[in-house]
C-alpha positions as semicolon CSV with decimal commas, in nm:
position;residue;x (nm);y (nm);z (nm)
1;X;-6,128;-18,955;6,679
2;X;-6,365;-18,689;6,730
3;X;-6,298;-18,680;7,113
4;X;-5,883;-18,689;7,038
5;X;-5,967;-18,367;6,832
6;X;-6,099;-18,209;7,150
7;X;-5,836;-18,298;7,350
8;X;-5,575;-18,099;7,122
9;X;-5,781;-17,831;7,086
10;X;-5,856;-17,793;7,447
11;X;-5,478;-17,787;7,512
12;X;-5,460;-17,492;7,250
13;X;-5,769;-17,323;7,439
14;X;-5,553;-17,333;7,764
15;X;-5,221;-17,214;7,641
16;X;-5,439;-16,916;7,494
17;X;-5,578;-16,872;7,836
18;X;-5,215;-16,905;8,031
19;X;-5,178;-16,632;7,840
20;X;-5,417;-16,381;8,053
21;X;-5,273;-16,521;8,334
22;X;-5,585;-16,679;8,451
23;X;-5,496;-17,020;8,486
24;X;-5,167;-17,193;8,643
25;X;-4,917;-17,398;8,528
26;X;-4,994;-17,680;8,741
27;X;-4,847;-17,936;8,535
28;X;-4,875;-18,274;8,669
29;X;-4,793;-18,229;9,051
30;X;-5,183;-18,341;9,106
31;X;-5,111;-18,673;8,885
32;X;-4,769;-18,699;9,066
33;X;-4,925;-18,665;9,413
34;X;-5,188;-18,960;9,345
35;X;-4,894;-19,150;9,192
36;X;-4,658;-19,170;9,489
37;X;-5,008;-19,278;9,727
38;X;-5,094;-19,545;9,460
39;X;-4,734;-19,720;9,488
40;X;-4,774;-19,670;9,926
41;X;-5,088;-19,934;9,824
42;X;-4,930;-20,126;9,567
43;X;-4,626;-20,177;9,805
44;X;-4,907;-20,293;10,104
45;X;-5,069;-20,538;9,862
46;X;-4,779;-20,694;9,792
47;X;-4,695;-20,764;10,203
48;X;-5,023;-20,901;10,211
49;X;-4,959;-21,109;9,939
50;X;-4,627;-21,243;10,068
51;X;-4,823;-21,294;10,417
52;X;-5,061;-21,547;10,247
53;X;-5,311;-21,272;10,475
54;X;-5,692;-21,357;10,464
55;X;-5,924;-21,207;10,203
56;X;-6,018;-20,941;10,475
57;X;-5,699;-20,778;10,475
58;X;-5,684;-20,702;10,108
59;X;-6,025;-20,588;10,138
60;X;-5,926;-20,291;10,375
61;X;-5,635;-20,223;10,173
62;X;-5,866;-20,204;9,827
63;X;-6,121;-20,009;10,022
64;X;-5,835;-19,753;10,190
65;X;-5,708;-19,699;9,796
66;X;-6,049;-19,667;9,625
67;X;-6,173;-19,364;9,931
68;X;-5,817;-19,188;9,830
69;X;-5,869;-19,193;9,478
70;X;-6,209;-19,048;9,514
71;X;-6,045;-18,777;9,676
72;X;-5,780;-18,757;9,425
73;X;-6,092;-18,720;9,147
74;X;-6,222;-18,396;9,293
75;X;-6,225;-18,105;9,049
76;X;-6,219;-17,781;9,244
77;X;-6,269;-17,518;8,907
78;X;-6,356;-17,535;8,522
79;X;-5,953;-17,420;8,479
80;X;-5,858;-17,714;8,613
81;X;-6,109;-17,958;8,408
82;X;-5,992;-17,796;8,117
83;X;-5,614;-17,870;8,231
84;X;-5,697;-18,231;8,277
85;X;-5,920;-18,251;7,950
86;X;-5,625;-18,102;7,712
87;X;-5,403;-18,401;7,919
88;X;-5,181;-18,116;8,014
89;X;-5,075;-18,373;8,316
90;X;-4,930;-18,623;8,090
91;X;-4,624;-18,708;7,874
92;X;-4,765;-18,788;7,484
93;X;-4,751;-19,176;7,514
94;X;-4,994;-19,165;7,882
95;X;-5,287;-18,943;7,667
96;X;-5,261;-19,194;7,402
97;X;-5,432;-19,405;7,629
98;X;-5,680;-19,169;7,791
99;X;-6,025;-19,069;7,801
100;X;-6,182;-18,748;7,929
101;X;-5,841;-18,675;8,094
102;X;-5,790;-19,044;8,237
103;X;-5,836;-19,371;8,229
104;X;-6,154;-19,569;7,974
105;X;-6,390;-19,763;8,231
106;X;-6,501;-20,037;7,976
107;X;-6,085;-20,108;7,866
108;X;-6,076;-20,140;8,285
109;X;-6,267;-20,367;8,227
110;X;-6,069;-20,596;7,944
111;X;-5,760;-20,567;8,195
112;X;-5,926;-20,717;8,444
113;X;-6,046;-21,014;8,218
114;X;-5,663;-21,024;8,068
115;X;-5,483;-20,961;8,413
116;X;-5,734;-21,326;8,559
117;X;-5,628;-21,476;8,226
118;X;-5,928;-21,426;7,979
119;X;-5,908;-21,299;7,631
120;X;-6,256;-21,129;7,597
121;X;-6,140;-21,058;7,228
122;X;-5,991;-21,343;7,082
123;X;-6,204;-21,645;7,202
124;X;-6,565;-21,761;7,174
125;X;-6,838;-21,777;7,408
126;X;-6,837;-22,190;7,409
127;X;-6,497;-22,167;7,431
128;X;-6,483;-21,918;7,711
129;X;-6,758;-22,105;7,867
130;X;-6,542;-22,427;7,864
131;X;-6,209;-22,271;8,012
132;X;-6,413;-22,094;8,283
133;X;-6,553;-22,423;8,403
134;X;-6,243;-22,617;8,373
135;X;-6,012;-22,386;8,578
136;X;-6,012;-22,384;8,984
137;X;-5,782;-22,090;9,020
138;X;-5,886;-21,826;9,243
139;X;-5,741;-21,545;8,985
140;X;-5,968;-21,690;8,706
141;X;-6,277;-21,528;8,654
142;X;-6,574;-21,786;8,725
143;X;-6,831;-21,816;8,480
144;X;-7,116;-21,605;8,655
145;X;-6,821;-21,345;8,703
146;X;-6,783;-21,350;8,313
147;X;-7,119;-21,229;8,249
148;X;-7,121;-20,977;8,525
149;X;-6,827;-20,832;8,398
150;X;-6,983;-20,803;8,029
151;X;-7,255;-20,680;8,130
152;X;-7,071;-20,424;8,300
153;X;-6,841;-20,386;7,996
154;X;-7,159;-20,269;7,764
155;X;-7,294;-20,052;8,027
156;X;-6,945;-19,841;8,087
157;X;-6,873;-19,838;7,686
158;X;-7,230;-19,709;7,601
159;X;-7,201;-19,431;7,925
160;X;-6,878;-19,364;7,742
161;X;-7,055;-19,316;7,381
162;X;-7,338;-19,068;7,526
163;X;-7,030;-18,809;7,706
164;X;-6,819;-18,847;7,411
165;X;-7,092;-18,737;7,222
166;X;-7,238;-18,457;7,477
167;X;-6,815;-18,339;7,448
168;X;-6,835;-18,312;7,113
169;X;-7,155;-18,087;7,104
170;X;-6,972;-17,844;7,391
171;X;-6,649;-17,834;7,124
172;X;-6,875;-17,725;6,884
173;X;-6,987;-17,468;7,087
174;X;-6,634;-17,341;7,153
175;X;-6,515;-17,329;6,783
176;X;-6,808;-17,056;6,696
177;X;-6,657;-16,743;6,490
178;X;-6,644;-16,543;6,751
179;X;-6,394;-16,756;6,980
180;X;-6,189;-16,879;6,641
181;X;-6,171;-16,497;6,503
182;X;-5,977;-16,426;6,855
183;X;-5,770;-16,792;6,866
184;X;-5,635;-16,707;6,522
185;X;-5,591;-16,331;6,580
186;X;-5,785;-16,252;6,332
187;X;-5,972;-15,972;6,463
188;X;-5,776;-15,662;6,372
189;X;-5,924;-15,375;6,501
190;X;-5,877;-15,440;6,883
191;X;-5,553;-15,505;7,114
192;X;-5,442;-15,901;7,116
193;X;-5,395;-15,897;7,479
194;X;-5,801;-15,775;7,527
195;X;-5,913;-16,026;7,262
196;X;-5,764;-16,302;7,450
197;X;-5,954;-16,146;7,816
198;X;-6,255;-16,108;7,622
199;X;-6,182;-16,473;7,503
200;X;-6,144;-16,615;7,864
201;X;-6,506;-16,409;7,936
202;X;-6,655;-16,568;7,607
203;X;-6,552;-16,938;7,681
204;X;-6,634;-16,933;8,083
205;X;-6,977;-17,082;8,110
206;X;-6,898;-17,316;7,792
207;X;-6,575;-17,425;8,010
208;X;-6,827;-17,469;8,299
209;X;-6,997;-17,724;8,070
210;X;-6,659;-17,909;8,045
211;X;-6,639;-17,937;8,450
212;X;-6,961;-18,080;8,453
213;X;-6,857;-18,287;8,122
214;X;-6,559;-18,458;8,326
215;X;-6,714;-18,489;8,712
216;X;-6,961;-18,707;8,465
217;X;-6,686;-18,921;8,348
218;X;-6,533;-18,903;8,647
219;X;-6,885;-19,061;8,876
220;X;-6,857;-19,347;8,499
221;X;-6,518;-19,450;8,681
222;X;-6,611;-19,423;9,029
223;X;-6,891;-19,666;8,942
224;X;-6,714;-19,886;8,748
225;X;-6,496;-19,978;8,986
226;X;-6,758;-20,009;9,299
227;X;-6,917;-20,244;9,085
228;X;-6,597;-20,426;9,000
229;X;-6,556;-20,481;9,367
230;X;-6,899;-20,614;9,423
231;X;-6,783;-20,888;9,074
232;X;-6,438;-21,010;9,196
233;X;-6,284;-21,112;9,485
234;X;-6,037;-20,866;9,663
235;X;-5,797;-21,074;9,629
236;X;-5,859;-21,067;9,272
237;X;-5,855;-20,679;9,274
238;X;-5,580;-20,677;9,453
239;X;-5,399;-20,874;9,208
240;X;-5,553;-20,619;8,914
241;X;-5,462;-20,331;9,090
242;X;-5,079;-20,405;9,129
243;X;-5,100;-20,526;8,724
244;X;-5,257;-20,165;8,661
245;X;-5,008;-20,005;8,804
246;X;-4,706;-20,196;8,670
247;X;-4,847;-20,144;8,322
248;X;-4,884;-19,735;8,423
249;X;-4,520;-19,769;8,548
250;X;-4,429;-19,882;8,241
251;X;-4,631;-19,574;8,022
252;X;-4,512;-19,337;8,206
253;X;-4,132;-19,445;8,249
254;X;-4,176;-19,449;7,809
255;X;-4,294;-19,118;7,827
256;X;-4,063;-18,925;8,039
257;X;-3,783;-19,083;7,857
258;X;-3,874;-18,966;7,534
């Protein structure tokens, strides 16, 4: 809850700031740019798929999508951090479901176990244990792949606990007297418009924190996926990444219609 505060009060830090002029209204062409190259993939996998191809081919594929969305993950300035921190990019039902501006490494992680057929939630270790051995499918996670993938789980949800926490400790920081005294206009001696410059001078190295806050998260991501690959097989990612995108298809179609 305490990182869903920040998020709405970044966005209110932002439209304060669009009003100097100092940042643009960039609203989502960045998201909309990485969206049309993730469907080019999802659109390859499934040739590949219909090809009955060798596991070498959706391993280029995979490789060619996770190099472009490290590209797509590069944060240029703190304006555009904060943008992607207040979810300025997405419709209300897509930040329902984010973190730090995107996507939560360790729920990556229980759609991957769902997507191969596991319920990491619902059932019990033995039981887990016992379906794991029984099945032969290819898009069922194998039992040493189970606790891999836990492992990994803890690792990305307690990375996630420490920058939730170090976000919360930088909104802090932002909400002093000085910065809330100029939000709420309550500093009546001095012109609005030169409250909210002086504002934009006031927050710049705290926003700086924020960039560094995100290209954190960001690196969480980037490694939880290279270490998915090195867990399941591509074919298996291959088969995640076309459920991942379905389900986004899905969040985002809600969203724009509402």
């Amino acid at each position: 809850m305490q990182l869903e505060g920040s998020k709405f009060y970044f966005h209110y830090i932002r439209c304060k700031l669009l009003q100097t002029g100092g940042i643009g209204n960039t609203k989502r062409s960045s998201r909309d740019t990485w969206w049309n190259l993730w469907q080019q993939y999802v659109d390859r996998l499934r040739d590949v798929m219909k090809s009955n191809s060798a596991e070498t081919e959706y391993e280029k594929i995979i490789i060619d999508c996770l190099d472009a969305y490290k590209r797509h993950l590069h944060v240029a300035t703190s304006d555009e951090a904060l943008t992607i921190l207040a979810g300025d990019e997405c419709t209300l039902i897509q930040n329902a479901f984010m973190w730090m501006g995107r996507w939560r490494p360790s729920s990556a992680i229980v759609f991957v176990l769902s997507r191969m057929g596991f319920d990491s939630v619902q059932a019990t270790k033995d039981h887990c244990e016992a379906a794991v051995a029984c099945s032969s499918s290819s898009s069922t996670v194998k039992e040493k792949q189970l606790t891999c993938l836990r492992a990994l789980q803890k690792e990305a949800f307690q990375a996630e606990a420490r920058i939730s926490d170090e976000v919360a400790a930088v909104q802090m920081l932002l909400a002093d007297q000085d910065a809330l005294d100029i939000l709420h206009g309550r500093n009546s001696e001095s012109d609005g418009y030169d409250d909210l410059i002086h504002l934009r001078q006031l927050l710049h190295v705290k926003l700086g924190e924020l960039k560094v806050l995100l290209q954190k998260a960001d690196e969480l991501r980037l490694h939880t996926l290279t270490n998915l690959l090195t867990i399941i097989s591509s074919r298996q990612a291959a088969s995640c990444l076309i459920g991942a995108f379905e389900l986004m298809f899905v969040i985002r179609s809600l969203g724009d219609s509402i």
